[in-house]
N, C-alpha and C positions, 0 to 999 in steps of 0.2 A: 281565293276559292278555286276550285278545280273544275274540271268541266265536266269531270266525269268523276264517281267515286264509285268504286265498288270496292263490297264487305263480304269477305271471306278469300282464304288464299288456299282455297285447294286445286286441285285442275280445272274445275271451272271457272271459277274466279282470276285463276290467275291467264291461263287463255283469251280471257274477259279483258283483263286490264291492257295486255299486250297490245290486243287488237284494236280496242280503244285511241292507245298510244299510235300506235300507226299510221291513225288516219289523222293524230294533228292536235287531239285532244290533250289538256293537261289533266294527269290523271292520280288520282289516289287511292292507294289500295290498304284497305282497314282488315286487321288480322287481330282476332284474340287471344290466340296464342303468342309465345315467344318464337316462333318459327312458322314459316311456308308447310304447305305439302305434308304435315304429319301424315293425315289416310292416305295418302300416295303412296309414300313409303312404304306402307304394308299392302299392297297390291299385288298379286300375283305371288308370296309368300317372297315378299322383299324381291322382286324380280320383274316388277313390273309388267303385269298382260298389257299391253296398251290399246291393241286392237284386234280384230278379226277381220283377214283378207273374204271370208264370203261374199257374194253379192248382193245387192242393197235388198231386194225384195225377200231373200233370207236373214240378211241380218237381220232387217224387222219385226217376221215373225220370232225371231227370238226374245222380245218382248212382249210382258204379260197384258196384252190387250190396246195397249196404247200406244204399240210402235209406229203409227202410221200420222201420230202427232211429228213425228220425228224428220218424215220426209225432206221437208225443205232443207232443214240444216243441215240433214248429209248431202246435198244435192250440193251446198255452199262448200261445203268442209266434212269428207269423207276418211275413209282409211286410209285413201293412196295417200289425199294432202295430209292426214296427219303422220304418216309415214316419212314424208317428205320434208315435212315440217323440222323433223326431230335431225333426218339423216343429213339435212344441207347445213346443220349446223353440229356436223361432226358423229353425231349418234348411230350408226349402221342398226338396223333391225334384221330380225330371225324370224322365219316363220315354222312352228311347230308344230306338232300332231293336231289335228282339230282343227287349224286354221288360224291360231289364234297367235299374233305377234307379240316378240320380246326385244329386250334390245342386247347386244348381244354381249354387252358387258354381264348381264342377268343382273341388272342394278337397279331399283327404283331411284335413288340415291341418281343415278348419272341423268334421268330425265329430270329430276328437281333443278339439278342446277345447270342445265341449259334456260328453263324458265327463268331461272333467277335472272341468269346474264341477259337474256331479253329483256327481264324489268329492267335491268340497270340501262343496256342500252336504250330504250326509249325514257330513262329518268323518270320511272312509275318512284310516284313518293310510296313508303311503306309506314305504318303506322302498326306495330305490334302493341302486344296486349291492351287491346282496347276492345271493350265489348259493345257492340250498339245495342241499347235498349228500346226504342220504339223511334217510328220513322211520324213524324207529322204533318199533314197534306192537309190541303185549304182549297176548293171548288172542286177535287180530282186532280189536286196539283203536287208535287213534292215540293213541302215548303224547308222542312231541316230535319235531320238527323239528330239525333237525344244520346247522348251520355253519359256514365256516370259523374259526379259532382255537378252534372247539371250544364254541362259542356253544351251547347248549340252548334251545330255543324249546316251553314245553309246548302242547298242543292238543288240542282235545276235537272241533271241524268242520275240516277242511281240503279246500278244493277245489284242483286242481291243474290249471291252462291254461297247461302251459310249450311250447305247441307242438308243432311236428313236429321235425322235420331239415331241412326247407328254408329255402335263405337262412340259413345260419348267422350271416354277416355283421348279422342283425337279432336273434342272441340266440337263434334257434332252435335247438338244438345237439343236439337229442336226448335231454337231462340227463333228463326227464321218462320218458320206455321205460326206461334206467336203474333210476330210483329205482322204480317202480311193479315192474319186475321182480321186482326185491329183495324187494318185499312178496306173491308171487307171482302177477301175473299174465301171461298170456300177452300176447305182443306178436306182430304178424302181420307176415309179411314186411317190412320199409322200404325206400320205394324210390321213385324220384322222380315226381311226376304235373302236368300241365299242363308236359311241359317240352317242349324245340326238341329237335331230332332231326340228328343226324351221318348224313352221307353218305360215301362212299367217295372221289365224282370230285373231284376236285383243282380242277377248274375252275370247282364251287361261287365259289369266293373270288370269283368274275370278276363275280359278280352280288351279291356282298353290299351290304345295305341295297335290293336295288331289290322294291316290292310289287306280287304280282301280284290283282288284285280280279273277281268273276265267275270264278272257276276250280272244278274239281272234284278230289277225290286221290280214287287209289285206290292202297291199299298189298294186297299179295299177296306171300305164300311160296307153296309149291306145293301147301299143302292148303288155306289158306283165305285169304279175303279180306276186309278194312274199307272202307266206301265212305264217303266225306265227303258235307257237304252242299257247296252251292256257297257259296261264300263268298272269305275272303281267304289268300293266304299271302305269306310273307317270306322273302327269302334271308338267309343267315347266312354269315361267313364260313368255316363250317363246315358248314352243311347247312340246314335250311328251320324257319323257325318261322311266327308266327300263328294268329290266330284258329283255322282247322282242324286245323292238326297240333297246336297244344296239347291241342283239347278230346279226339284223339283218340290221341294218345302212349301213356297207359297200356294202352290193347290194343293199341298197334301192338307197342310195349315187352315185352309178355305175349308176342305172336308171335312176336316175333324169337328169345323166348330157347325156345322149340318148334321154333323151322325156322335150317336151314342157311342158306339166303339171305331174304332178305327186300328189297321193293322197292317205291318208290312212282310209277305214273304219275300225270303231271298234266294233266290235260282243259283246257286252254288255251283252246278253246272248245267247251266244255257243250251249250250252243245247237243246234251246229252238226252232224250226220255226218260221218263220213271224204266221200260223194260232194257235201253241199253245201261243204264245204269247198275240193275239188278244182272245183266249178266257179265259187266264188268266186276262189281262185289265177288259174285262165283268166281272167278277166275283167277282174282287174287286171293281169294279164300284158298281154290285149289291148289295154288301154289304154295302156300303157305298155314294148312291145316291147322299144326302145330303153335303158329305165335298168336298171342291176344290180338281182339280186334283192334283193341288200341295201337298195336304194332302196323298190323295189314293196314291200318286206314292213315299212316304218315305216306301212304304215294297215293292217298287222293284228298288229303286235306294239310293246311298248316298241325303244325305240334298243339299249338295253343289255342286249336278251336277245338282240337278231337275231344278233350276231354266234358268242354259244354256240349258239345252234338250228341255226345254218347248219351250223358246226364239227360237231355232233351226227350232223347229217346227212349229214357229207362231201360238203358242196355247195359251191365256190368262191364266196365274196360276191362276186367283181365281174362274174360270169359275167351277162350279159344276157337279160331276159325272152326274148326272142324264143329264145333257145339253150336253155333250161330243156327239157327231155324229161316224155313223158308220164311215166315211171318213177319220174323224179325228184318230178313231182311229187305222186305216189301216197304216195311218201316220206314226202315234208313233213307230206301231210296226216296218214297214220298219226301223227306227230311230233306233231302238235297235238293230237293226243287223248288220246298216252303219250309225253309227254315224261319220260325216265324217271332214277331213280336208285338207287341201294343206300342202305340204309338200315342203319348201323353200330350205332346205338346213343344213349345221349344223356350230354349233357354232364355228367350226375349232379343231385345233392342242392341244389348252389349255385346253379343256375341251375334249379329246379324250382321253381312256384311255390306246390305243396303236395306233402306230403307221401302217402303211398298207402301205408298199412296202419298199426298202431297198436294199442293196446289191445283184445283183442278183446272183443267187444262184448255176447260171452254173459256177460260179468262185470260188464256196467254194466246198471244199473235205469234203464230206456230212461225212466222216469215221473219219475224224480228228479236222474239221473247220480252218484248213489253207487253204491261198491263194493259187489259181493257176495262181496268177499271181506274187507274193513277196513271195520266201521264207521266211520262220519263221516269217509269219506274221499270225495271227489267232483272225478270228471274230466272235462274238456269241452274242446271246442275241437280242434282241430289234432291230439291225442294223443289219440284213437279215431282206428277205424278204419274213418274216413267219405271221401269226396273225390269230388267231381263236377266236371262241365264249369266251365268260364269261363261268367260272366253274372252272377254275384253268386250262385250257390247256394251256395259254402264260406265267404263271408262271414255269410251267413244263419246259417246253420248253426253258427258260432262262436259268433253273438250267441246266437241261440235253449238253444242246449246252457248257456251262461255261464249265460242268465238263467231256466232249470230247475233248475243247478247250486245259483245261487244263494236260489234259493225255496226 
């Protein structure tokens, strides 16, 4: 029997087991997949964010309300030491726009398998495709782990990093809210975070895949409103992702289910006023009387929006600068600062790229990540109930909780 077992092999878990191993433990580490690190792999668009150089009481705030659960174990194991961690054992890291580190292979792939060679040196057992189905406890005790065929597995430590519900396609299935339930503890709403967001217009489709860079959203119902920073967005061919609607989905998400409509304009140019706008439009009108507006307006938009901005706007594309009206052009420019859409909803679970709520968090010992309610039972990673922005905070965060869990 092992001293220590923990179930799941993503970055949490597997941090988990290392650390375990270190201090002396015999350790087993239970994966249901054929392979480690699936969601890892797809981190950063295969390039792995690992972390964000900010400072601690910033990084915090970049999570949704519950960063301050978090304190101790960056205080244990932060950016620098996971920085460190990776670099002393061959991995150099980059730091990019935002703050936000890579390694500079741009490989998730090359963080996997420094973990791996760390399990191998401390001889973590691995047990692939094995699913745990319920944990069973006797006075607040962990007495064994449950199996298919009916397997018993006894246990005295169990840490538990099965993840969220996101991307179930990588093993995240939710089995974890489950089985912790069972043991009683509370689990906090579930529901999808960093995901793209569905719109109503139909004519979405006409722009999918094209990026727009320098923009600003602003999403509003009729009581409140979320302002973005400036940055990037994406058409879907379903409604808008990117950089800003991701980091800000979960309270767009929260609003929409408070308000009957919900809507995002998009400041197309941030820079600019509704009137320097309009007397840029003159300008290039006057210079070019003679072409459609469709023409004049490829030196201030993509090709492949002009023709929905115009549509938007009930303005004919082959109508000629010279023929454009003041009115019209009052229009446009409004158009360019609230180009706008309904905002339905989001695609769900599969297409989220964390999870948003989980274990609550009055039941974990913020200093260790065991239970207050099962001795030697300890949860991290993805199953609390943590989640922040894009930039590499939920990855930290995984690592950091694993490698509390497992100390």
């Amino acid at each position: 029997m092992a001293d220590v077992v923990v179930v799941g092999g993503g970055p949490a878990g597997m941090m988990a087991a290392i650390r375990a191993a270190h201090h002396g433990n015999s350790v087993t580490l239970i994966e249901k997949n054929p392979t480690l690190g699936n969601k890892l792999l797809l981190t950063g668009k295969g390039r792995c964010n690992l972390t964000n150089t900010c400072e601690l009481d910033d990084f915090l705030l970049r999570f949704s309300g519950n960063g301050a659960f978090l304190r101790d174990a960056f205080k244990a194991f932060f950016n620098k030491e996971l920085i460190s961690f990776f670099e002393k054992r061959g991995n150099r890291m980059k730091v990019e726009r935002q703050e936000r580190v890579f390694p500079v292979t741009d490989s998730s792939q090359s963080i996997l398998e420094i973990l791996r060679k760390e399990l191998s040196t401390y001889n973590v057992g691995i047990r692939y495709n094995t699913r745990l189905l319920n944990i069973e406890a006797d006075d607040s005790k962990i007495k064994a782990l449950l199996f298919p065929g009916g397997e018993r597995l006894s246990a005295d430590k169990v840490i538990l990093a099965l993840g969220g519900a996101s991307y179930s396609s990588t093993g995240s299935s939710g089995d974890g809210y489950r089985i912790v339930k069972k043991l009683g503890h509370t689990i906090k709403s579930i529901r999808p975070g960093l995901v793209p967001l569905k719109v109503r217009e139909r004519y979405i489709s006409k722009l999918e895949g094209l990026s727009l860079k320098n923009i600003q959203l602003k999403f509003h119902s009729s009581k409140k409103g979320v302002k973005s920073d400036i940055g990037e967005l994406m058409f879907t061919s379903f409604g808008i992702s990117g950089p800003l609607v991701l980091t800000l989905s979960g309270k767009v998400l929260d609003l929409l289910e408070r308000s009957k409509e919900l809507f995002v304009d998009i400041d197309l140019k941030p820079a600019l006023n509704i009137e320097k706008l309009d007397a840029r439009m003159q300008r290039e009108i006057k210079s070019a009387p003679k072409k459609t507006i469709a023409n004049i307006f490829k030196n201030m938009l993509p090709q492949r929006l002009i023709d929905v901005f115009l549509l938007v706007a009930e303005i004919d594309p082959n109508l000629k600068g010279a023929q454009i009206t003041g009115k019209q052009r009052h229009c446009m420019a409004r158009l360019f600062k609230g180009f706008r859409f309904e905002i339905t909803g989001s695609p769900g679970m599969d297409r989220a790229m964390v999870t948003r709520g989980g274990i609550s968090l009055k039941e974990i010992d913020p200093r260790t990540m065991q239970s207050k309610l099962i001795t030697g039972l300890y949860c991290c990673g993805e199953m609390l109930d943590i989640d922040a922005d894009t930039g590499g905070f939920n990855l930290q965060a995984a690592f950091s909780t694993g490698y509390i869990a497992g100390s």
